[in-house]
N, C-alpha and C positions, 0 to 999 in steps of 0.2 A: 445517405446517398444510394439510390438505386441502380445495381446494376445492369446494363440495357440486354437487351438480346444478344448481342454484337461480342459482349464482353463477357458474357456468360459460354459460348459456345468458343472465344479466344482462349477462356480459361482454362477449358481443360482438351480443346480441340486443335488448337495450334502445331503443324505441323509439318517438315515436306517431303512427307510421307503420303502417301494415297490410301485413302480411308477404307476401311474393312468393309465388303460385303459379303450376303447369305447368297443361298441357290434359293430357287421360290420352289421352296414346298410348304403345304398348306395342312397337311394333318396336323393333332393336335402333339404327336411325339414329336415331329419336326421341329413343331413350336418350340415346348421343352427344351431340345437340343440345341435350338438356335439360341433360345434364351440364355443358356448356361457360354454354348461359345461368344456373346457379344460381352455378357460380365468378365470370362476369360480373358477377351482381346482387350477389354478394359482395364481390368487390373494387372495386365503385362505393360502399360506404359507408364504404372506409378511404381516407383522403389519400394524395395521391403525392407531399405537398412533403417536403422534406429528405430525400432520399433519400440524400445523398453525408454526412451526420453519422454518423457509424459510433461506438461508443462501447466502450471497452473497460474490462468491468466487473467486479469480484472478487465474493466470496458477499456484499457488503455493500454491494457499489456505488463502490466507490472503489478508485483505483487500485491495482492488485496489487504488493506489494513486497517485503521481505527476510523473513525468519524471524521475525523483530522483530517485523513486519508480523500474519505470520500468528499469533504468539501474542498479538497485539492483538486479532486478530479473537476471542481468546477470552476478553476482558474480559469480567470476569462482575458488571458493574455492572447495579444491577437498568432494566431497563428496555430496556438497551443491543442486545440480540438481538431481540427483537420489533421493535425501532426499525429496526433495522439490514433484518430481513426485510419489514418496511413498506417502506424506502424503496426497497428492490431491485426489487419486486410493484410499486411503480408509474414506476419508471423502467425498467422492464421492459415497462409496457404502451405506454412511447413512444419506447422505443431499440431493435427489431425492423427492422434495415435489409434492401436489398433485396441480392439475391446473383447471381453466375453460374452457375458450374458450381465445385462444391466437391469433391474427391478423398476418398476412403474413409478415415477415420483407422483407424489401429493402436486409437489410447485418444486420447479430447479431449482430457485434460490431465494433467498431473500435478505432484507436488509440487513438484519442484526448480522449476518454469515460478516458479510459486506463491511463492516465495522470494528470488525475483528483481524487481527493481521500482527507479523512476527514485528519486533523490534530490533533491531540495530544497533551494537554499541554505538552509544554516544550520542544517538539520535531524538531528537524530541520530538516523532511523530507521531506517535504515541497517546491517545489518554488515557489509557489504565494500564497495568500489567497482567490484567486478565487476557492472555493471549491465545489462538488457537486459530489453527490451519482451518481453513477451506477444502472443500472435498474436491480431492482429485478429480477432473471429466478427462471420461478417454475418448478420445478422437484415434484419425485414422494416419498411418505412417504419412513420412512428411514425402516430397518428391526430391529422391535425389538424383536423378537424372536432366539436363539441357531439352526444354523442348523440341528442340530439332529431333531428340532420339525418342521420342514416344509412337508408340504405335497407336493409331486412334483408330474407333471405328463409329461408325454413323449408327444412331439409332434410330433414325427418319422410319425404318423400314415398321418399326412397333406402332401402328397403327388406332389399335382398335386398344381400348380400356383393359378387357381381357388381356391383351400383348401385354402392356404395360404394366400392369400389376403382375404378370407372370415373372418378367424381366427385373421385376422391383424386388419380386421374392428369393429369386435368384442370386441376385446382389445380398442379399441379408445374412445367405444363405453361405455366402464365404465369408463373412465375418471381414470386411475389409472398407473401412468407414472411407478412403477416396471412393471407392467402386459407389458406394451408397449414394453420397454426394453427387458422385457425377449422374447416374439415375434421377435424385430427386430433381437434378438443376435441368435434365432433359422433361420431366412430367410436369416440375412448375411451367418450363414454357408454353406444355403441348394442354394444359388439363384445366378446368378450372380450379379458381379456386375456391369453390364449394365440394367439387366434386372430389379434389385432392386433401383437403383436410377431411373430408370425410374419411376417406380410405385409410389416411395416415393416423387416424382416433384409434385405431386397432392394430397398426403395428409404431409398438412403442420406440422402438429402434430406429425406423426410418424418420418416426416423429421427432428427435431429437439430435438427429441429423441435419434436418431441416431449418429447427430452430437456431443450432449453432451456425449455420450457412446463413441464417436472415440475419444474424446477430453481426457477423463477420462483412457481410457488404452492405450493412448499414439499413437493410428495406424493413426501416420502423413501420411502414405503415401497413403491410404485409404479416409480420408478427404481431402486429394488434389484433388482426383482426385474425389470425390463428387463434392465439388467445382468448377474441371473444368468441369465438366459435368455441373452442375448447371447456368456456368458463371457468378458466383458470384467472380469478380474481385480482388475486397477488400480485402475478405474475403480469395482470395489464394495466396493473397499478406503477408496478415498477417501470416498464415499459413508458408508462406516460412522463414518470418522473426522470426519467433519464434525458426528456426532451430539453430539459432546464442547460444541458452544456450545450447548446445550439444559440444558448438566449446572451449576448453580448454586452447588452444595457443592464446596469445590477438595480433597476426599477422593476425594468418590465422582469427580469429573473425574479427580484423577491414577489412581485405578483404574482408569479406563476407556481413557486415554489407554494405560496400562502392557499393555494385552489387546489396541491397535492394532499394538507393536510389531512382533507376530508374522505380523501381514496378509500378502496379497503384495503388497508394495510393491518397488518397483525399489532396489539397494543406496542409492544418494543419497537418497530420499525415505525411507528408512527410516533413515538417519543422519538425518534433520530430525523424522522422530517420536520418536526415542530423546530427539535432544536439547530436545525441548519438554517429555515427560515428565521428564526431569530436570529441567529447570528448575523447571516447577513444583513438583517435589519438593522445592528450594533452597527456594522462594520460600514455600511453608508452613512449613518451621523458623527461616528469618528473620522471616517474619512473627512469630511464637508468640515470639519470645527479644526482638523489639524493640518488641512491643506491653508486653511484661511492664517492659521499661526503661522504655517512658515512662511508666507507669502506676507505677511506684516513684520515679521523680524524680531520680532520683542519677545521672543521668548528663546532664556538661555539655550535650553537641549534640544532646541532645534538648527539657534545657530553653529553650534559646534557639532553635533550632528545629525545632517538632514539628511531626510528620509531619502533609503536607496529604492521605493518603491512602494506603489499604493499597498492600503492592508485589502482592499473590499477582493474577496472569494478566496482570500491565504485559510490555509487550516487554521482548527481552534487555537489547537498550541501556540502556531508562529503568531495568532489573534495576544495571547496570552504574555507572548516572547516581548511582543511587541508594545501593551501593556507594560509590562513591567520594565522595560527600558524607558519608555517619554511620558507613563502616566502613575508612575511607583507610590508618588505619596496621594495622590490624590484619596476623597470621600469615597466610602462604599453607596453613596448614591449616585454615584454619578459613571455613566454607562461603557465607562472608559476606566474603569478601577481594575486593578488586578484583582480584589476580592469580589468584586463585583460578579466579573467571568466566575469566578471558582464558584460562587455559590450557585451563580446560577446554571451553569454546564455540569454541576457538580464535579467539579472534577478533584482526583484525589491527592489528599497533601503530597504523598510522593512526587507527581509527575507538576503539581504548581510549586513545590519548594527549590525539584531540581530547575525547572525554567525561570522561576525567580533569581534565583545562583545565576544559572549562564546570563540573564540580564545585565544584574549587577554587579558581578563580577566584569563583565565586559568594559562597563562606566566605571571599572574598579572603585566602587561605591563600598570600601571595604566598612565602613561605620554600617552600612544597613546589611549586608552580608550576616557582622555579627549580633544583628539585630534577628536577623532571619532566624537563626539556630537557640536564641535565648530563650529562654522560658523560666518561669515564679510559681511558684508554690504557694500552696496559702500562709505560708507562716514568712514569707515573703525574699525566700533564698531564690535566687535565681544558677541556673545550670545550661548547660549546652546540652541540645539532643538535637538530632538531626536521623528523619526518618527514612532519607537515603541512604544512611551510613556514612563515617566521615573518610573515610578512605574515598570515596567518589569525589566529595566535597571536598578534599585538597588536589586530586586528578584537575578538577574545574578550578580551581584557583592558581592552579600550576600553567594551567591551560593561556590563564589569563595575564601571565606573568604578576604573581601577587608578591611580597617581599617575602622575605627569607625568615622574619619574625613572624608572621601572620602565616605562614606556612606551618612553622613549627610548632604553633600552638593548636591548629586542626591536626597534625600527624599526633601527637601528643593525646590527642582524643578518641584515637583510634585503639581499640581494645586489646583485638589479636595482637599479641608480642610480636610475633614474626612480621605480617603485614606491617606495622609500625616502623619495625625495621630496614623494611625491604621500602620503604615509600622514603621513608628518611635517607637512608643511603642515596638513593635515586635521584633524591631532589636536594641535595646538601645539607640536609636539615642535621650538622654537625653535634647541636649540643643535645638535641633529641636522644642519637645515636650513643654518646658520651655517656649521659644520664642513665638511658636504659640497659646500658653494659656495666654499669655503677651498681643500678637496681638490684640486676641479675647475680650481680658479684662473679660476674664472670673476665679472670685478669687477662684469659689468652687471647678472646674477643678485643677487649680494650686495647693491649699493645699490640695488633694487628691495623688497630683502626687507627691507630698513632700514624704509622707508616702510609696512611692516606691523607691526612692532613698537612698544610702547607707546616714549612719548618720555620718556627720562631712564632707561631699564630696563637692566638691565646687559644683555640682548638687544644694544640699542642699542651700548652702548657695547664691549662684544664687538668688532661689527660696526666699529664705528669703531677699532680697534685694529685689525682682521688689516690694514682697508685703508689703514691708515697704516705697516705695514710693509716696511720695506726688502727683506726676505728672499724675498718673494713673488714670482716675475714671473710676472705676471698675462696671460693668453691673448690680452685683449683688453681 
């Protein structure tokens, strides 16, 4: 969305106050002087507080994270992208921190940055645990002043090219990215734009000023052609791909998505466009085969639980989530497998075993649960291993009200002494606790844990058994 004239001089012009004027003199120290007092008058009506809040934001305002992440960002819930670019436009007009000296990039950003992001206890948003921040951008203090109390001043009087880039350099020149902004937003109106990316190829600071200001009111078609002026490749590669959350049909999106493949995009960021265009291409023949299931009825886990919402543009994960809830047993050829995903998103045993768990445990599907964790050896013993840790994997079975037997037996597999304790205790896993105080041969622990159990429970009397035997010599 373009911002118009109107909106642009409301933005940082609004006031009722009476706008600042020079005296008309014309030498070139007057000039100078004037230049320096209209940045002055300009940077007296933005605030200087919170200048150390720095805020790191993605095209939606939240934090940037896996792939997951970014095919989230192309929920095509109605409402969901204009909401999204509301909130960005105004926490854009108060997250502009101030800066130092910032170095020339190659390209600001790119995809694989994009793909990458913190996790969340508990959250499957996730596909790897290869994690890592995004680089801080510093912008310029936010405004914390009521525009009724700004002082504005007009910059009509800078005339001539010369003016302007004097005025432009001046602003640079106190290091105060609103002052910048408000400059650049006065030269886009007044300059071409041939004439203004040129001048701004050679000061890198106001160029990136610029970009975050086209980035924040939406004027894609402006930062394109920055871009290709700039030939910064990447950067109009991305740019084009971003047009995909605009596209509301998941047709004409996977078209569009499928004509990004070929951009110049770096090899890793073109592996995360391929694999978004597939997904989505998954996520339309799954949609279509299991909207037609539930609308015929015949099939059991749709009628006991139908779908709270379509899958087509959900993350990979919830793609996966979703998977392994209505499509668990199904063939590895068939495009709705859960192994299917895995192999072909590659994604790692950890982050498909834990969301296989929250599936099935949710269906308390506890027969495939313990299917999930078994494993055979060649000599054909089988054992439990679980490459989440099982301390997680009874948190999620706890989560999902599992029984008290089937609890005990994952707390029981947990290695650290103490953790086993502390999860047993927690979750009543009584004969756990009993047993492993047994082990320990510890008697002050046991008759402790007596005086927690119901009286007359066979807990109770358990406990009253190990410490009545002979057999035991007990530590202390």
């Amino acid at each position: 969305m373009n911002r118009t004239k109107g909106d642009e001089e409301e933005y940082w012009n609004s006031s009722k106050f009476k706008a600042f004027t020079f005296d008309d003199e014309d030498d070139e120290l007057s000039q100078l002087k004037e230049s320096k007092r209209a940045v002055n008058s300009l940077r007296d009506f933005v605030a200087d507080d919170d200048d150390d809040e720095l805020e790191r934001v993605s095209w939606s305002g939240e934090p940037v994270g896996s792939i997951s992440w970014s095919i989230k960002e192309t929920a095509g819930h109605s409402g969901s992208t204009q909401e999204g670019r509301e909130q960005l436009k105004n926490q854009s007009r108060n997250s502009f921190s101030s800066y130092a000296q910032l170095p020339k990039p190659s390209s600001t950003y790119s995809l694989s940055s994009f793909f990458r992001g913190r996790t969340r206890p508990g959250s499957f948003q996730s596909l790897s645990d290869a994690l890592s921040d995004t680089p801080s951008k510093s912008y310029a203090p936010e405004l914390g002043r009521p525009k009724g109390e700004y002082r504005v001043c007009s910059l009509e009087r800078f005339r001539s090219l010369q003016d302007k880039l004097q005025l432009l350099e001046e602003a640079e020149n106190m290091h105060d990215g609103n002052v910048i902004t408000a400059v650049l937003i006065f030269l886009k109106r007044t300059l071409s734009k041939e004439i203004l990316f040129r001048e701004l190829e050679v000061r890198q600071v106001a160029l990136r000023h610029l970009i975050h200001f086209l980035k924040e009111i939406g004027d894609q078609k402006l930062l394109i052609d920055l871009f290709r002026f700039l030939d910064r490749t990447e950067e109009l590669a991305l740019s084009h791909y971003r047009e995909h959350l605009n596209i509301q049909d998941p047709e004409k999106r996977k078209e569009f998505l499928k004509t990004c493949i070929s951009l110049p995009f770096s090899a890793e960021d073109s592996a995360h466009i391929q694999d978004h265009y597939t997904l989505l291409e998954r996520q339309i023949i799954i949609e279509a085969n299991d909207r037609h299931l539930e609308s015929a009825g015949q099939t059991e886990i749709f009628r006991k639980h139908p779908r709270k919402a379509s899958i087509l543009n959900m993350p990979l994960v919830t793609t996966l989530f979703y998977s392994c809830f209505y499509h668990y047993t199904e063939a590895e050829g068939t495009f709705s497998s859960p192994i299917n995903l895995k192999k072909t998103f590659k994604i790692p045993d950890k982050q498909y075993v834990l969301t296989a768990l929250a599936a099935r445990a949710k269906l308390r599907a506890w027969h495939d649960v313990d299917a999930l964790f078994t494993t055979k050896n060649w000599l054909g013993y089988t054992k439990k291993r679980a490459p989440i840790g099982f301390h997680r994997v009874v948190e999620i079975l706890h989560k999902n009200s599992a029984p008290v037997q089937i609890l005990q037996e994952y707390v029981n597999l947990v290695e650290d002494v103490d953790t086993k304790l502390n999860l047993a205790t927690k979750f009543k896993c009584h004969d756990v606790v009993i047993d492993t105080y047994r082990d320990l041969k510890d008697r002050q622990q046991l008759l402790a844990y007596r005086s927690k159990v119901d009286k007359g429970s066979a807990e109770e009397e358990k406990i009253d058994a190990i410490l009545s035997s002979s057999q035991i010599r007990w530590k202390n």
